[in-house]
VMD Tcl script that draws the C-alpha trace (Angstrom):
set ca {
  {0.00 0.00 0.00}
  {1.45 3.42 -1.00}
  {2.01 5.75 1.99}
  {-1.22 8.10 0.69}
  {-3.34 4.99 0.33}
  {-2.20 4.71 4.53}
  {-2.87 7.87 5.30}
  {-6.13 7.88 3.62}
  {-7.58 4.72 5.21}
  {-5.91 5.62 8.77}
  {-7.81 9.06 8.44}
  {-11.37 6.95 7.78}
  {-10.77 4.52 10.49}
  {-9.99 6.83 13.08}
  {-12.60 9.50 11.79}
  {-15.47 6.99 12.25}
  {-15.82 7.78 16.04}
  {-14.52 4.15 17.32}
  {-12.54 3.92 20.17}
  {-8.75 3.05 20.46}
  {-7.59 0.81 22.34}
  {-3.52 -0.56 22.55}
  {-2.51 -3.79 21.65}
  {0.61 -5.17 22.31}
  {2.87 -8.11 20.81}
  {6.46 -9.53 21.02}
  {8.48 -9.52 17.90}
  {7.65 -13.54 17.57}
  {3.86 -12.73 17.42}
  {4.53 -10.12 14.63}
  {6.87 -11.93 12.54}
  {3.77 -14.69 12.70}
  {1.51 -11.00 11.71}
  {4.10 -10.46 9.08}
  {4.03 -14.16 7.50}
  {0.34 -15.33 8.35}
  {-1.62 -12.20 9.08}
  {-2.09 -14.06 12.50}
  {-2.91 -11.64 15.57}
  {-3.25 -14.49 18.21}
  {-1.38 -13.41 21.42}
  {-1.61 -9.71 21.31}
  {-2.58 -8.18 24.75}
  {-5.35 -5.55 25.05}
  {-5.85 -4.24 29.24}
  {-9.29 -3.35 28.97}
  {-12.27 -4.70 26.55}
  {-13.31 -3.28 23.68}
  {-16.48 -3.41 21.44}
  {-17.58 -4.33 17.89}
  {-16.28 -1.85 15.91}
  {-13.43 -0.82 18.19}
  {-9.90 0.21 16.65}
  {-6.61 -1.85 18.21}
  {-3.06 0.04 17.54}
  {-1.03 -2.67 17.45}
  {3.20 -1.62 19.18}
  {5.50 -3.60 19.35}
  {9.04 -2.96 21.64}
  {10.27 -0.36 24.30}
  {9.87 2.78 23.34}
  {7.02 1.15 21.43}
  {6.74 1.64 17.55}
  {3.39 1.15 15.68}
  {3.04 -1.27 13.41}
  {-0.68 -1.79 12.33}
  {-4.30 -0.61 12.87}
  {-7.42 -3.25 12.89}
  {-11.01 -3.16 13.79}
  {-12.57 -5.59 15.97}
  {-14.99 -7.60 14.49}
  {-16.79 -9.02 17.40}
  {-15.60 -9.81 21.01}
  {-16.05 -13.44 22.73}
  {-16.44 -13.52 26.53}
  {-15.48 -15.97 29.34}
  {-16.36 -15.14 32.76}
  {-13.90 -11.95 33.42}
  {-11.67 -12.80 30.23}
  {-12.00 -11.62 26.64}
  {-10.83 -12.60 23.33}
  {-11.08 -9.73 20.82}
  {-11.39 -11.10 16.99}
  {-10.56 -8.41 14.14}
  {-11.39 -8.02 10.90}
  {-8.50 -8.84 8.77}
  {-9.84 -7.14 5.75}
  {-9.35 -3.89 7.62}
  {-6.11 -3.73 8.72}
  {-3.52 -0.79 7.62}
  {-0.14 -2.54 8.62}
  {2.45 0.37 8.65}
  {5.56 -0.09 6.69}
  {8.39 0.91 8.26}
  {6.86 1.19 11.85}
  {6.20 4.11 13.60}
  {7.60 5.68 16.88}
  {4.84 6.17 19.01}
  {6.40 8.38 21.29}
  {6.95 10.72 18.22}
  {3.10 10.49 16.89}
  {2.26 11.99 20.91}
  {5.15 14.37 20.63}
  {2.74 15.95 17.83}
  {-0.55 15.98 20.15}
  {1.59 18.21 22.76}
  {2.20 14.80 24.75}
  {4.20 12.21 25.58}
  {1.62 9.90 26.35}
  {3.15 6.94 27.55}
  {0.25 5.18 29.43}
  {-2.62 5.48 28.19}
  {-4.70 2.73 27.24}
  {-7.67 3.91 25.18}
  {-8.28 6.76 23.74}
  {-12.07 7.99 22.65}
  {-14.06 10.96 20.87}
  {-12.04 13.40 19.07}
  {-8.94 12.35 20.73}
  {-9.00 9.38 18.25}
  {-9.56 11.58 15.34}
  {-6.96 13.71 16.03}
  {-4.13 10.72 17.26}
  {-4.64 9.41 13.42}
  {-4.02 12.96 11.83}
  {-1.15 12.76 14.03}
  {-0.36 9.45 12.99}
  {-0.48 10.38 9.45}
  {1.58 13.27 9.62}
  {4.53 11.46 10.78}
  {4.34 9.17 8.33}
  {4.74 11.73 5.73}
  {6.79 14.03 7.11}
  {9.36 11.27 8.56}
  {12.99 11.83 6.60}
  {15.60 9.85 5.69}
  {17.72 10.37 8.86}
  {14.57 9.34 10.80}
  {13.86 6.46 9.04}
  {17.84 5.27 10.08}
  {17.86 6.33 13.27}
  {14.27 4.38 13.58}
  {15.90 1.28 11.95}
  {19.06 1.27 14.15}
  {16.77 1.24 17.37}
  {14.47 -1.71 15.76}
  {17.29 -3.55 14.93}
  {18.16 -2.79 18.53}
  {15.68 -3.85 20.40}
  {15.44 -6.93 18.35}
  {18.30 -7.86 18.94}
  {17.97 -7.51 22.73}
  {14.77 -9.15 22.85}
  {16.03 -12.20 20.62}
  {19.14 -12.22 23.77}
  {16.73 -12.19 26.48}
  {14.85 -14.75 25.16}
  {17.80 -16.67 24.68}
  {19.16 -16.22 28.49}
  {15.65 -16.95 29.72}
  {15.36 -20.11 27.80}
  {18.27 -21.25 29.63}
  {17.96 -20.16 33.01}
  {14.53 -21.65 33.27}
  {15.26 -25.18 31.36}
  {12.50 -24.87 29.15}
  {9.65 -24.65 32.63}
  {7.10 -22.61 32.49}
  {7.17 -20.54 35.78}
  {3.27 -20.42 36.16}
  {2.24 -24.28 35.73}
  {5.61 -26.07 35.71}
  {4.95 -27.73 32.24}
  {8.23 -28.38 30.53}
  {7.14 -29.54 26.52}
  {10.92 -30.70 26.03}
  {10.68 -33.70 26.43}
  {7.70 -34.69 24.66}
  {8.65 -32.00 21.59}
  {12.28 -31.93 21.38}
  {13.65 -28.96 18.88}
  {10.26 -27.41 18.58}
  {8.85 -27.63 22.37}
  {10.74 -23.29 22.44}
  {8.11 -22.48 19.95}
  {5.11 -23.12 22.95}
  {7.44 -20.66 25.02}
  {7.12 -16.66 25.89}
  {8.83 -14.54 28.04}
  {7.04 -12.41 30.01}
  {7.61 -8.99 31.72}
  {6.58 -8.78 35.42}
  {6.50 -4.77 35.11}
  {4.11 -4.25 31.69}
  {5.90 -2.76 28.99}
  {3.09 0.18 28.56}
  {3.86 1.23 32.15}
  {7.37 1.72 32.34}
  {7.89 5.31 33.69}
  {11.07 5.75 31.73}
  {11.22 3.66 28.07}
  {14.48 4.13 27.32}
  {15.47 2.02 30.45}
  {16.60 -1.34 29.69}
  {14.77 -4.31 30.97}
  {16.61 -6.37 33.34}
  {16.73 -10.48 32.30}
  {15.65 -10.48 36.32}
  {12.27 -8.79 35.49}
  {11.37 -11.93 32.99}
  {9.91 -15.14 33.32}
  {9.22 -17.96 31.34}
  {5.67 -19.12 30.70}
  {3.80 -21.48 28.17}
  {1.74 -19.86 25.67}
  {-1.21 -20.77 27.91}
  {-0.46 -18.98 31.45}
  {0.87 -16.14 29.46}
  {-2.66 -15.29 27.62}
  {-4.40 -16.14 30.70}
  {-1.51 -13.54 32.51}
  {-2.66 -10.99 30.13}
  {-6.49 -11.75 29.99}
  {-7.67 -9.43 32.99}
  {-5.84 -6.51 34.36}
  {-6.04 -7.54 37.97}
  {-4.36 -10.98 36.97}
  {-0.73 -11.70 36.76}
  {1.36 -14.79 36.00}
  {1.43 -15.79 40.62}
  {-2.43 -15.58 40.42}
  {-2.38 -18.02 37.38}
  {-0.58 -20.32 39.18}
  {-2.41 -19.81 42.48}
  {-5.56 -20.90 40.50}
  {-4.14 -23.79 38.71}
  {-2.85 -25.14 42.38}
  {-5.94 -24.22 44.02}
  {-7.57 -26.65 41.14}
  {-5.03 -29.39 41.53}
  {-3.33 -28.80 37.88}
  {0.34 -28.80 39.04}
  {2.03 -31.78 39.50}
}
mol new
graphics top color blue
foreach p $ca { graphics top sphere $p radius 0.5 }
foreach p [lrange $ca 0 end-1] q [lrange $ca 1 end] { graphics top cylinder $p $q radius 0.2 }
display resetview
């Protein structure tokens, strides 16, 4: 899509008086975004509705790298699964700084966590202007920190693998065993302090502030804000699930 066709669809989306809400991913879950147009695993806070707009960031300082209405919204109990529309999604290419797009509202806006009314209207003009008025030296500067904080994620992972043995820290499942070379796959790595609160972005995250988890305590981690990974594992004890 050419960067007018973006700014053109961005301005629609966010015109149409939906809320926006932020939706965060590792760089595994959009490299699966990138090759399969798969959005399972992204974390929303707080529920949205039909109709809804999710800003999908990625990394710390976080960079925006799509935009996607929700199609409908399935509830369990307290937790939520938000489906979008695929047809509707404006994936931005290169990313985004965030941080930059609030610079332009007069804000650094770190935490919020929806936005609603004009505010949305008027954080996708914003968006749109710094994707046209981003230079070349930006667009470096932009790619060195990617490259960056890939980099240091990929490490993290690595060291967390590795200090944990493969064991989820929530449910003490270890697939290893019973999937060899591809049992890392069924693995995340969490952080204990949420990446959307962090007072100061630029701060590196310690490897003591992660944890290992299966794919299944860590949506469950991220399903309800008054949940974290302990309470998953208080409930799965409670119920008799850990061996």
């Amino acid at each position: 899509m050419t960067a007018d066709g973006q700014a053109s669809r961005i301005q629609r989306l966010t015109g149409a008086g939906s809320a926006l809400f932020r939706c965060h991913g590792t760089f595994d879950e959009l490299e699966r975004l990138q090759r399969h147009g798969e959005h399972d695993g992204w974390r929303i806070s707080r529920r949205p509705a039909p109709g809804d707009l999710l800003l999908g960031l990625v990394a710390s300082p976080a960079y925006v790298v799509d935009l996607i209405v929700v199609e409908k919204v399935v509830s369990r109990g307290d937790m939520f699964t938000a489906v979008v529309d695929s047809t509707s999604e404006v994936r931005l290419e290169p990313s985004v700084s965030l941080e930059r797009v609030m610079r332009r509202l007069g804000t650094r806006g770190k935490n919020w966590q929806v936005l609603r009314g004009p505010d949305v209207a008027e954080f996708g003009d914003a968006l749109v202007d710094e994707l046209r008025e981003a230079g070349p030296i930006d667009d470096i500067e932009g790619q060195e920190r990617w490259a960056a904080c890939r980099r240091r994620s990929a490490r993290n992972r690595r060291h967390v693998l590795k200090r944990e043995q493969g064991v989820c820290q929530s449910c003490s499942f270890n697939p290893r065993p019973l999937f060899g070379a591809t049992a890392d796959t069924a693995l995340d790595v969490h952080h204990q302090e949420p990446l959307a609160g962090q007072p100061r972005p630029s701060v590196r995250t310690s490897t003591d502030a992660l944890i290992l988890l299966c794919a299944t305590c860590h949506r469950l981690t991220h399903a309800r804000h008054d949940l974290d990974w302990e309470g998953v594992r208080a409930t799965l004890a409670a119920y008799g699930s850990l061996r």
